[in-house]
N, CA, C and O atoms as a CHARMM CRD file, in Angstrom:
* protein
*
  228
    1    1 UNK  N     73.71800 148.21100  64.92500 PROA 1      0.00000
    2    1 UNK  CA    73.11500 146.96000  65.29900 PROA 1      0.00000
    3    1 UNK  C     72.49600 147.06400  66.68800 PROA 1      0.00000
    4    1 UNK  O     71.52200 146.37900  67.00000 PROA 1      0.00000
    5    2 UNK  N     73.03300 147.86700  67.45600 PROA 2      0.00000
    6    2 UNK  CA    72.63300 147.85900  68.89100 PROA 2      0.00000
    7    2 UNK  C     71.23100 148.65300  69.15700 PROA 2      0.00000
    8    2 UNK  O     70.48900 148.40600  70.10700 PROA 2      0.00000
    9    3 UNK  N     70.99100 149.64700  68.16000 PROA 3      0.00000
   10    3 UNK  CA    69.41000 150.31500  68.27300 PROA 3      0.00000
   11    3 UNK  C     69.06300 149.34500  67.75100 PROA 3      0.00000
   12    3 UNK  O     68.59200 148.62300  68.63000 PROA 3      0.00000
   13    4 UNK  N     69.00100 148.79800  66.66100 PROA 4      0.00000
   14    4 UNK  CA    67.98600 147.99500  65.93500 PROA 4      0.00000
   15    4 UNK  C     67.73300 146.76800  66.79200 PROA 4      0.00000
   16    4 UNK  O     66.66700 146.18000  66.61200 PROA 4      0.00000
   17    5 UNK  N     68.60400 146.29500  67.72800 PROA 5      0.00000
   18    5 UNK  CA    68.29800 144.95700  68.81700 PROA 5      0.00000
   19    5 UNK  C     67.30300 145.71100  69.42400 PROA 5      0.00000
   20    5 UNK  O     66.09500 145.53800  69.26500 PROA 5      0.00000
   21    6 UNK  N     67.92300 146.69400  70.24200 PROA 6      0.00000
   22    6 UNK  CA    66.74000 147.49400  71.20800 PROA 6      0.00000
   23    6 UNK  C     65.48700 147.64600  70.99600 PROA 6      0.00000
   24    6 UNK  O     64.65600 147.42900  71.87700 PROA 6      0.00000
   25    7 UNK  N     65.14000 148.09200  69.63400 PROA 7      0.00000
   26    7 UNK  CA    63.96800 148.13900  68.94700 PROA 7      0.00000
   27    7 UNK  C     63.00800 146.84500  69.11800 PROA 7      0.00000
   28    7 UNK  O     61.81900 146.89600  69.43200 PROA 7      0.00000
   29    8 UNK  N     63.58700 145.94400  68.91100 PROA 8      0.00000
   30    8 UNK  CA    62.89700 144.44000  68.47900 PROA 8      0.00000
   31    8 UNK  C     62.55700 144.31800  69.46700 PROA 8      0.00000
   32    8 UNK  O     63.43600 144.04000  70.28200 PROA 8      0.00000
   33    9 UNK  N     61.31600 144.42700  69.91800 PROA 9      0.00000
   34    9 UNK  CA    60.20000 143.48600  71.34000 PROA 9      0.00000
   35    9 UNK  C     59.72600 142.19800  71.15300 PROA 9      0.00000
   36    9 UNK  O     59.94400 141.31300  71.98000 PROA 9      0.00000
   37   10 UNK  N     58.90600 141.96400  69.82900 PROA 10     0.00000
   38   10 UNK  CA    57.93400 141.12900  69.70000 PROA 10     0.00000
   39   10 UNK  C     58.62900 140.43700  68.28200 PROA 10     0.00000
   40   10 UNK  O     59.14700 140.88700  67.26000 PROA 10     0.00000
   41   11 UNK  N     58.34500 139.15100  68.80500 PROA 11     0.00000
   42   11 UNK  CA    58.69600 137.98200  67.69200 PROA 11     0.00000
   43   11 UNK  C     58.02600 138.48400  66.22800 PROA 11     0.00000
   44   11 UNK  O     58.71900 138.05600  65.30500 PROA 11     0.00000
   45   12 UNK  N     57.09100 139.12200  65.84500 PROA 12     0.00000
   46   12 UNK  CA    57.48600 140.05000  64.78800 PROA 12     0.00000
   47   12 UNK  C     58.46700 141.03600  64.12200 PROA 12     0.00000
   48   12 UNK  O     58.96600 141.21600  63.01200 PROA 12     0.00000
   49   13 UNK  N     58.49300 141.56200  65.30000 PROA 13     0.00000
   50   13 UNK  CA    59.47300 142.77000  65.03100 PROA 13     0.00000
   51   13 UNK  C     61.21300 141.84800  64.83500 PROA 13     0.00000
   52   13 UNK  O     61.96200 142.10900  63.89400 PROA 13     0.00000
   53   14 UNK  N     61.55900 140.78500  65.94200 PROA 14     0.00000
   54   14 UNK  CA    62.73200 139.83500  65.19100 PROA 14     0.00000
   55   14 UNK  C     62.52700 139.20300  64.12800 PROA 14     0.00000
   56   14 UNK  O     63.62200 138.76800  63.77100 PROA 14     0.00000
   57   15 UNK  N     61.57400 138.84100  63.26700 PROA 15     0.00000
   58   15 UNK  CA    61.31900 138.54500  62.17800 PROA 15     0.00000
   59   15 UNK  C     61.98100 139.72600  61.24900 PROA 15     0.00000
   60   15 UNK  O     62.89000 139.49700  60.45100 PROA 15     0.00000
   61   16 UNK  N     61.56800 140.65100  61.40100 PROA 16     0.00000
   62   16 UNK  CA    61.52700 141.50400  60.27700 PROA 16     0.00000
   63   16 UNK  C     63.13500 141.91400  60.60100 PROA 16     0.00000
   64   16 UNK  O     63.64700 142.49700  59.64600 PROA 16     0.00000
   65   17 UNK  N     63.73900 141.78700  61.38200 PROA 17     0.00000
   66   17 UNK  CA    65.08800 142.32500  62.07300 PROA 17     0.00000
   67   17 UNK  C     66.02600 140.82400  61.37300 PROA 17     0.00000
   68   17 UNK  O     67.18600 140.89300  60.96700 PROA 17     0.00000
   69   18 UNK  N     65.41700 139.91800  61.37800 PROA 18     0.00000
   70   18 UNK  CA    66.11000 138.68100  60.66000 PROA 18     0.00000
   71   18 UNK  C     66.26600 138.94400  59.35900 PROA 18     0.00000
   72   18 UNK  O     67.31900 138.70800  58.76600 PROA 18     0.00000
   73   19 UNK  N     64.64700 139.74200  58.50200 PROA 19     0.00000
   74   19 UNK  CA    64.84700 139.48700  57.24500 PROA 19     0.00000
   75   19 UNK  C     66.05700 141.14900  57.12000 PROA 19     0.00000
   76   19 UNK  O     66.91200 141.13100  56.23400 PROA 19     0.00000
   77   20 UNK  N     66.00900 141.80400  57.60700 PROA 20     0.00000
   78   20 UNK  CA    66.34000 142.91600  57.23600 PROA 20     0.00000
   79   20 UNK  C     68.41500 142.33800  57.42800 PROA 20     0.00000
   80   20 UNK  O     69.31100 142.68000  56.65700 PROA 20     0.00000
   81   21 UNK  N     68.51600 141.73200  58.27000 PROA 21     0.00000
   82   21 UNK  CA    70.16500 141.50900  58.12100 PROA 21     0.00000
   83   21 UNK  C     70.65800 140.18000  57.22600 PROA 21     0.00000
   84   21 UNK  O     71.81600 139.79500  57.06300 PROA 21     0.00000
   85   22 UNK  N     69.56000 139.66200  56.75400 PROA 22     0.00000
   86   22 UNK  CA    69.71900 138.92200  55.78400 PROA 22     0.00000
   87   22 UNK  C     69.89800 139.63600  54.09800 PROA 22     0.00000
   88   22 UNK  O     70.80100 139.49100  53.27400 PROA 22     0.00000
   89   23 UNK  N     68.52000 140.50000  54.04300 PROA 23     0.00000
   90   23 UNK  CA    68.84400 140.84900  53.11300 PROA 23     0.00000
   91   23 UNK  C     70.35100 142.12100  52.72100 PROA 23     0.00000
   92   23 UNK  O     70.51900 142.48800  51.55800 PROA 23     0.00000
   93   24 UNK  N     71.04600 142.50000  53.57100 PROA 24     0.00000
   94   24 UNK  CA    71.92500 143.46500  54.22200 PROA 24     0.00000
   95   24 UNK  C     73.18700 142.46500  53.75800 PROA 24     0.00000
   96   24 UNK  O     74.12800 142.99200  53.16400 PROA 24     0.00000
   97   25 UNK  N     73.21300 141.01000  54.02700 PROA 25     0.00000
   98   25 UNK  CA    74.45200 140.18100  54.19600 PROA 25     0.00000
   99   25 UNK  C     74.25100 139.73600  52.97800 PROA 25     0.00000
  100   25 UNK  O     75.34300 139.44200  52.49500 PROA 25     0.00000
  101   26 UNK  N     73.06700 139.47000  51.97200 PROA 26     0.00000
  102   26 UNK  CA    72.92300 139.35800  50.84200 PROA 26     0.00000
  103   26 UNK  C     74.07100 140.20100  49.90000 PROA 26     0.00000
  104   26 UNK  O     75.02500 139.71300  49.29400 PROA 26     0.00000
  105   27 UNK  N     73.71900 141.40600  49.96900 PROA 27     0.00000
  106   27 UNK  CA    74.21900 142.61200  49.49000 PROA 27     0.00000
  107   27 UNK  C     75.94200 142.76400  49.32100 PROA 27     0.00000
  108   27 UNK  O     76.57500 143.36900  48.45500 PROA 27     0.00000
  109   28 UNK  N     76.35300 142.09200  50.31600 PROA 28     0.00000
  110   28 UNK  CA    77.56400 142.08100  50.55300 PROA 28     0.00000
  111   28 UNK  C     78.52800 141.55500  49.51800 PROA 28     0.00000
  112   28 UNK  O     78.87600 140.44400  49.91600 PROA 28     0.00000
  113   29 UNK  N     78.90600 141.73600  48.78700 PROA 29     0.00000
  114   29 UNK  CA    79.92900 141.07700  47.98400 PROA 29     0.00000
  115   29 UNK  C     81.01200 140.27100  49.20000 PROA 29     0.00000
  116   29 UNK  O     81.34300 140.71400  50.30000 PROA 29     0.00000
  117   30 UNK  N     81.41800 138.89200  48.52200 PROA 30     0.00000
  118   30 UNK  CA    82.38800 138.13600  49.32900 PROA 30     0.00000
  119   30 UNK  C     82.09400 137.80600  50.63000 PROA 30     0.00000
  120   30 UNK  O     82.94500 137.32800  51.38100 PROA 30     0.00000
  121   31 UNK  N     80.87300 138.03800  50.98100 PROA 31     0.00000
  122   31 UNK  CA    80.42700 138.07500  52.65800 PROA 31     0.00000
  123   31 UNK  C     80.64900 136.50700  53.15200 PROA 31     0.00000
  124   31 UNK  O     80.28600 135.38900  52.78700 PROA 31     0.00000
  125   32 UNK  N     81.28400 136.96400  53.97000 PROA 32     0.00000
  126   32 UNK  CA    81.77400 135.57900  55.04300 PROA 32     0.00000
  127   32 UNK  C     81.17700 135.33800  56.49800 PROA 32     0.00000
  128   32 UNK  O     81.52000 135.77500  57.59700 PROA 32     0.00000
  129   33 UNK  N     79.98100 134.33100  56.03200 PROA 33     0.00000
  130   33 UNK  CA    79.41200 134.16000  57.20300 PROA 33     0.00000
  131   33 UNK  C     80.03400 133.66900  58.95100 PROA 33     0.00000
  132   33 UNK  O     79.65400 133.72300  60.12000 PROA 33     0.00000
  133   34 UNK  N     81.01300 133.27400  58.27300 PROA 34     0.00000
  134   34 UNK  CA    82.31800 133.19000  59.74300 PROA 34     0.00000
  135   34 UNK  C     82.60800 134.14300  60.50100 PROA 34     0.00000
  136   34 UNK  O     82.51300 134.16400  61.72800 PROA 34     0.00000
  137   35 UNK  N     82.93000 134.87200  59.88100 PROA 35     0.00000
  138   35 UNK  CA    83.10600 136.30400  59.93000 PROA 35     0.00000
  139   35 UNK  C     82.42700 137.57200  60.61400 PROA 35     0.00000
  140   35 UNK  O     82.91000 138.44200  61.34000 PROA 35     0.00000
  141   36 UNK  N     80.88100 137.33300  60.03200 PROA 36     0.00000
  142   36 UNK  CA    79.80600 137.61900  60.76300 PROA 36     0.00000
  143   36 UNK  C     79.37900 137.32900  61.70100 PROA 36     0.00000
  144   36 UNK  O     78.67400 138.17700  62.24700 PROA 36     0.00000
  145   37 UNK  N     79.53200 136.23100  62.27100 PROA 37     0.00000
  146   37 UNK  CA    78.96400 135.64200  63.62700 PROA 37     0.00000
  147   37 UNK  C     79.50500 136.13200  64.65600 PROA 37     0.00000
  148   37 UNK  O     79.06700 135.70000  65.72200 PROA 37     0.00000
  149   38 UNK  N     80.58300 137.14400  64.71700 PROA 38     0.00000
  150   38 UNK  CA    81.52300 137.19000  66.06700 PROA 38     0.00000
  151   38 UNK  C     80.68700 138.96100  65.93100 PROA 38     0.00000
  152   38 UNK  O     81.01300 139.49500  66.99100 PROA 38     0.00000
  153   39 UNK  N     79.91300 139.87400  65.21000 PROA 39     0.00000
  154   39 UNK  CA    79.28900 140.93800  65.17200 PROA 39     0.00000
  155   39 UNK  C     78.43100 141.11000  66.40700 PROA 39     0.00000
  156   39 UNK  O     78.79200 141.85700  67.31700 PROA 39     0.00000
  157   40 UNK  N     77.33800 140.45000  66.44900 PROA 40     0.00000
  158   40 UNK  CA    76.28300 140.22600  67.67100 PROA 40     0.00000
  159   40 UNK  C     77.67200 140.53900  68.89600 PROA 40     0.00000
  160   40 UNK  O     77.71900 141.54600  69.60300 PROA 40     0.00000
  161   41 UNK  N     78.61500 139.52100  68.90500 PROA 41     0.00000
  162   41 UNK  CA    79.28300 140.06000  70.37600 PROA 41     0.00000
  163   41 UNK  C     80.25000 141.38800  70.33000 PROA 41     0.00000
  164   41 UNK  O     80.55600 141.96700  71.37200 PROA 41     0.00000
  165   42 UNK  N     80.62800 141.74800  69.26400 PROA 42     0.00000
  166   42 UNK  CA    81.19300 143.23000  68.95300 PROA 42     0.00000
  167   42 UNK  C     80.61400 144.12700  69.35700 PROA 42     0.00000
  168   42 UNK  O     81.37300 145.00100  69.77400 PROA 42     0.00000
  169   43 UNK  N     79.18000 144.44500  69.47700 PROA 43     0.00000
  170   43 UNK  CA    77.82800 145.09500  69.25500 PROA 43     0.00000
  171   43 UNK  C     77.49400 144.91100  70.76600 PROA 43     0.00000
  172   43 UNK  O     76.82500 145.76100  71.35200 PROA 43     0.00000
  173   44 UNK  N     77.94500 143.83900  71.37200 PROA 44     0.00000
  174   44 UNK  CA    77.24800 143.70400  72.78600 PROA 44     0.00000
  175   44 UNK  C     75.98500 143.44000  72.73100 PROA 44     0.00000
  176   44 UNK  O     75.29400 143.71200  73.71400 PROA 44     0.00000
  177   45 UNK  N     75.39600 142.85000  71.57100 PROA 45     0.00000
  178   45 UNK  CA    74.03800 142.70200  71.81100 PROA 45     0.00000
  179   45 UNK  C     73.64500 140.91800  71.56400 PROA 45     0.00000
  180   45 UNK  O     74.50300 140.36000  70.88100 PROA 45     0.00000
  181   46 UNK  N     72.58800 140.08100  71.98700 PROA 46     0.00000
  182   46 UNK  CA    72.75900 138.87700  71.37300 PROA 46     0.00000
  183   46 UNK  C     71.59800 138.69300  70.77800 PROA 46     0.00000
  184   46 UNK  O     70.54900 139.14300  71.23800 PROA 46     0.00000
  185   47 UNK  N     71.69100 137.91500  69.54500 PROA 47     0.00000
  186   47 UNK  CA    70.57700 137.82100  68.87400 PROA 47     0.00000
  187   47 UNK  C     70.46600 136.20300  69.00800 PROA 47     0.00000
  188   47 UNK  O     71.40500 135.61100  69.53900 PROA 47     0.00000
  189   48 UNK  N     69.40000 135.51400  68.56200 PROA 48     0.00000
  190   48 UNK  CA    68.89300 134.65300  68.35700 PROA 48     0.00000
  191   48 UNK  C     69.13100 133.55600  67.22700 PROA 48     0.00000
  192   48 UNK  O     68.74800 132.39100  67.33900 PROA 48     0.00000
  193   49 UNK  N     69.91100 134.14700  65.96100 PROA 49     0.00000
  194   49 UNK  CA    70.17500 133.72400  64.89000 PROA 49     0.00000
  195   49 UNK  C     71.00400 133.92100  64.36600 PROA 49     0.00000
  196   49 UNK  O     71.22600 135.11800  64.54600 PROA 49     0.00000
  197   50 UNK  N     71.73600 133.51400  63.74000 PROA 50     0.00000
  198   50 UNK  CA    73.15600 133.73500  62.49600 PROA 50     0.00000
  199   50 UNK  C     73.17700 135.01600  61.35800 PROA 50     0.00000
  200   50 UNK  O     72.49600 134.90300  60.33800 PROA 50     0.00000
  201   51 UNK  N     73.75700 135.87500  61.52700 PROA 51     0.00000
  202   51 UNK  CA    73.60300 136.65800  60.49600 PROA 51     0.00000
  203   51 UNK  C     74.40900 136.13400  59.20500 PROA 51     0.00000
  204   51 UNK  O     75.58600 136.30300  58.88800 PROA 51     0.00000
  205   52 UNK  N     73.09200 135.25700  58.40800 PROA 52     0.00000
  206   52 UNK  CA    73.32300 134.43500  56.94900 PROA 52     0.00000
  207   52 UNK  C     72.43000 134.84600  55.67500 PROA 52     0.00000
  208   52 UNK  O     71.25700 135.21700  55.69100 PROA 52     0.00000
  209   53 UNK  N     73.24600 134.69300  54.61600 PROA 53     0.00000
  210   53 UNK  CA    72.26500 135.04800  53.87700 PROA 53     0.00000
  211   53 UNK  C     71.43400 133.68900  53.21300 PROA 53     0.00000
  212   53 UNK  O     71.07000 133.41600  52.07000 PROA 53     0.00000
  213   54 UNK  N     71.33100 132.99100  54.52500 PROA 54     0.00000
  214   54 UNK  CA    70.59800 131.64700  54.15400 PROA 54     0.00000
  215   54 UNK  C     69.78700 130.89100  55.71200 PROA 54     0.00000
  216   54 UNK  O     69.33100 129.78800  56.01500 PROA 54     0.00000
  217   55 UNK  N     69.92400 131.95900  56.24800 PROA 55     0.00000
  218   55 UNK  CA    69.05200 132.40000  57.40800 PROA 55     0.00000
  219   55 UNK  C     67.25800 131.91100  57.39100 PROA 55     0.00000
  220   55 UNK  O     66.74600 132.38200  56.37600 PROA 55     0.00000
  221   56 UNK  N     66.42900 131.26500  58.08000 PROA 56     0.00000
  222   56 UNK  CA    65.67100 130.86400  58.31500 PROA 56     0.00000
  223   56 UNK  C     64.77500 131.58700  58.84700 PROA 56     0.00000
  224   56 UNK  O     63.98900 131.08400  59.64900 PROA 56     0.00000
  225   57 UNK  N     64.71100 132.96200  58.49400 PROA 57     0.00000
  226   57 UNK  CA    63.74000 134.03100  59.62600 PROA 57     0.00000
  227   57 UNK  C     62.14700 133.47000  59.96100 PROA 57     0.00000
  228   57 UNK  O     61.41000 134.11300  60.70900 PROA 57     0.00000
C-alpha cells in the first residue's frame, strides 16, 4: 500500500488507486469494511477515502 500511495500524484492517478482498492476489497470474501479502515494507518500512509467496496472513486 505504501508504494502505491507514493505513486499517486495527480487526482487521476487517486482515482485509479480508489478504483483499484475497491475492486481488490471486492474480491475479498467476508471483507469487513471496519476492519479495513485502520490499514491506511498500519501502512503509515493516509489516503483520502475508505477502503469500500462501495466507495465513490
Amino acid at each position: 500500500m505504501h508504494s502505491l500511495h507514493s505513486a499517486a500524484r495527480t487526482m487521476p492517478d487517486w482515482h485509479t488507486v480508489c478504483g483499484c482498492l475497491k475492486s481488490l476489497a471486492a474480491q475479498i470474501p467476508n471483507f469487513k469494511p471496519g476492519l479495513s479502515s485502520s490499514l491506511p494507518g498500519k501502512c503509515c500512509v493516509n489516503i483520502p477515502y475508505p477502503i469500500s467496496t462501495t466507495t465513490d472513486c
